[in-house]
C-alpha positions as CSV (number, residue, x, y, z in Angstrom):
1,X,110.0,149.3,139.5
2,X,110.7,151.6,136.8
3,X,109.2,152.2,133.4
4,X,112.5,150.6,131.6
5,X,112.5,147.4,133.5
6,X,108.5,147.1,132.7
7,X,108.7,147.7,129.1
8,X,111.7,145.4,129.0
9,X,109.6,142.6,130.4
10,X,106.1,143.2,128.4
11,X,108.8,142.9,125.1
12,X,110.1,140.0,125.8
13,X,107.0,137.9,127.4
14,X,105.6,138.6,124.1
15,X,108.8,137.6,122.1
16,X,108.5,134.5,124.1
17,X,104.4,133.8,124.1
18,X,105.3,133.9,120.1
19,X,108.2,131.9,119.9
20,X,105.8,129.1,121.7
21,X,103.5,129.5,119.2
22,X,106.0,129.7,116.2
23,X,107.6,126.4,117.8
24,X,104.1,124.6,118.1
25,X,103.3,124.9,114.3
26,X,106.4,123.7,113.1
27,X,106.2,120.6,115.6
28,X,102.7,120.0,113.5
29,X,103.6,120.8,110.4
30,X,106.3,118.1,111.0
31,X,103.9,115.8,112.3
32,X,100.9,116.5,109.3
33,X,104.3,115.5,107.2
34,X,104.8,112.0,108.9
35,X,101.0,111.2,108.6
36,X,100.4,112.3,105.3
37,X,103.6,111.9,103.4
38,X,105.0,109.4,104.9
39,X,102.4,107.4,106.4
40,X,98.7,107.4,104.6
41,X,95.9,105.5,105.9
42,X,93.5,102.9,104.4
43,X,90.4,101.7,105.3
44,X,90.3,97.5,104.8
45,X,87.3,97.4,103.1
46,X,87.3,93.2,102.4
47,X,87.7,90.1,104.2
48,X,90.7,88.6,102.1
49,X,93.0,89.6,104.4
50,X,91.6,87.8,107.3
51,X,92.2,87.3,110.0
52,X,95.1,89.3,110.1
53,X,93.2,92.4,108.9
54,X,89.2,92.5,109.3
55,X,86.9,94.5,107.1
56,X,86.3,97.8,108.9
57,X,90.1,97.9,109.9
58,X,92.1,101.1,109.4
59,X,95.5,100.8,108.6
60,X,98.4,103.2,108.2
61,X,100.9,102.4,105.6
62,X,104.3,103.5,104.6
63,X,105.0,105.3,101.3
64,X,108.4,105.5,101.4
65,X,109.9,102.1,102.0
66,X,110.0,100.7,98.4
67,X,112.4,103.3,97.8
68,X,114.5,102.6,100.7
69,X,114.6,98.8,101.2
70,X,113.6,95.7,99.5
71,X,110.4,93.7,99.9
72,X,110.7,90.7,102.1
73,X,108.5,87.4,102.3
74,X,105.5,88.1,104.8
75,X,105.5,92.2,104.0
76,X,101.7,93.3,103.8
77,X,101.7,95.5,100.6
78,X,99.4,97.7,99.4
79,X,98.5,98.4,95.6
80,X,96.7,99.6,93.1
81,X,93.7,97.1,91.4
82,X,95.0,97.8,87.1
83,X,90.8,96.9,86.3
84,X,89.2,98.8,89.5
85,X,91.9,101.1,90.4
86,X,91.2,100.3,94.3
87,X,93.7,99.8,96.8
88,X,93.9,96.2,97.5
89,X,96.3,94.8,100.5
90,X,98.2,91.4,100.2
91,X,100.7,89.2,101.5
92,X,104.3,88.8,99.7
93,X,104.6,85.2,99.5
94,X,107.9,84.8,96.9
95,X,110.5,87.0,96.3
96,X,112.4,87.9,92.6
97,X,113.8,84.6,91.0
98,X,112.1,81.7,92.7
99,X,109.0,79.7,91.5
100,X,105.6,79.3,93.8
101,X,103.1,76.8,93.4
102,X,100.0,75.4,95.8
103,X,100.4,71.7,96.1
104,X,97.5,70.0,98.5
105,X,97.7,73.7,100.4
106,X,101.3,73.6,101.0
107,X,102.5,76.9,99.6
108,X,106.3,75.3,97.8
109,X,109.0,78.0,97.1
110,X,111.7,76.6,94.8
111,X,110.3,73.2,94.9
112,X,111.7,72.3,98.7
113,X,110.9,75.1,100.5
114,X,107.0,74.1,102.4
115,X,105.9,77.6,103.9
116,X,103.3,76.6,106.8
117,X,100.9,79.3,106.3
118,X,98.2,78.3,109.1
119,X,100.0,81.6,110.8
120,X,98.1,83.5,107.8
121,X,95.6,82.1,106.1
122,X,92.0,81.2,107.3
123,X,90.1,79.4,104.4
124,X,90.4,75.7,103.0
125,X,93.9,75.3,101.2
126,X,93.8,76.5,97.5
127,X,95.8,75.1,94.4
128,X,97.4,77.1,91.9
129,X,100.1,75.9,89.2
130,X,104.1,76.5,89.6
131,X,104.9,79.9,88.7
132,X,108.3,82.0,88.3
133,X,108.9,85.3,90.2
134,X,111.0,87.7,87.7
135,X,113.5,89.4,89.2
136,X,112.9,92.8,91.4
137,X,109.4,91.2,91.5
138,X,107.2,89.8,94.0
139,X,104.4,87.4,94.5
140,X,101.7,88.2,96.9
141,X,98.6,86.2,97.9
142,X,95.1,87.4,99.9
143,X,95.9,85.4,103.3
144,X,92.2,84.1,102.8
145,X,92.7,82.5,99.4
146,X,89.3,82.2,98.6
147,X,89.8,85.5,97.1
148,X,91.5,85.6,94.1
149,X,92.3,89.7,93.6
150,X,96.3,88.8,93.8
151,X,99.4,87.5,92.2
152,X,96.8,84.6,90.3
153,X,95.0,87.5,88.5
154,X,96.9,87.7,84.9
155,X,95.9,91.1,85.1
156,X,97.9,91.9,88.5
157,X,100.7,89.3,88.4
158,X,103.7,89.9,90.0
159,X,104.5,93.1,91.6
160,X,107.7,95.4,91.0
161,X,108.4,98.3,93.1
162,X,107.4,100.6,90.5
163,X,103.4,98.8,91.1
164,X,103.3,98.6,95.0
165,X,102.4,101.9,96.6
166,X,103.9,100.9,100.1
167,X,104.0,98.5,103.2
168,X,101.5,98.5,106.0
169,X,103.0,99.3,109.3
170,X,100.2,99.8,111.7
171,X,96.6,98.6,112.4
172,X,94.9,101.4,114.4
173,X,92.0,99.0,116.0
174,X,94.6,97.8,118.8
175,X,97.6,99.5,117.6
176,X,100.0,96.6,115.8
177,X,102.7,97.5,114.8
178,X,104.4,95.4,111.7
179,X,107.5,95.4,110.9
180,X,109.7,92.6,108.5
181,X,110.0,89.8,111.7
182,X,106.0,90.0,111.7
């Protein structure tokens, strides 16, 4: 083999050893990207979400969705506490434009509609007065409504997009995944 052919080769097995490693930090650029711009993660650090989220739970939510889609009944959300500031996660219970009220712990949408929360909620059944959803608003309840940190606080009320910092999508302590048919 002559000099040529072996200089040749050396050249391009490094051109090739670096365009691995060029390739390899772009792939985790993109994926730092996806986990941190996208998705952020949130340690549940309360029981009012039981039993669908424990305390201890991490969760990964998405940041982007309010700007992409609407909010739809059964959405976990996560916000922002206006007197703490903490991150609280809740249920969306009503959607812009229809009244809630807690009759003998049967959650009533619009008067008619009875929404059988024993899917959700763990706790003895909790009464709260009829109240009206403005429009591009939502209504979201802890699923353990013992715990009062949601749409009943007059200082959190309902929730526009503009107040809910995004949707969970995935517990990490078994891997669910939620979507909207969750």
């Amino acid at each position: 083999m002559n000099t040529r052919t072996q200089r040749y080769r050396n050249e391009h097995r490094t051109q090739n050893v670096l365009s691995w490693i060029f390739a390899g930090l772009i792939g985790l650029a993109i994926v730092a990207g996806v986990l941190f711009l996208w998705f952020s993660p949130v340690y549940v650090a309360d029981v009012s979400m039981e039993p669908t989220l424990t305390e201890g739970d991490t969760i990964f939510y998405d940041r982007l969705y309010r700007h992409f889609y609407a909010f739809a009944r059964g959405d976990m959300v996560v916000f922002r506490d206006p007197d703490t500031n903490e991150l609280l996660i809740k249920r969306v219970v009503a959607l812009g434009g229809e009244t809630v009220e807690a009759k003998d712990g049967v959650l009533i949408i619009d008067g008619k509609y009875g929404l059988d929360e024993r899917r959700y909620t763990a706790t003895d059944p909790i009464d709260f007065p009829e109240t009206r959803v403005p429009e591009g608003k939502v209504f979201v309840l802890s699923d353990d409504r013992n715990y009062g940190e949601d749409s009943r606080k007059e200082t959190i009320g309902c929730l526009g997009p503009e107040d809910i910092i995004g949707i969970v999508r995935v517990r990490m302590r078994d891997f669910t995944f939620f979507t909207n048919e969750s």
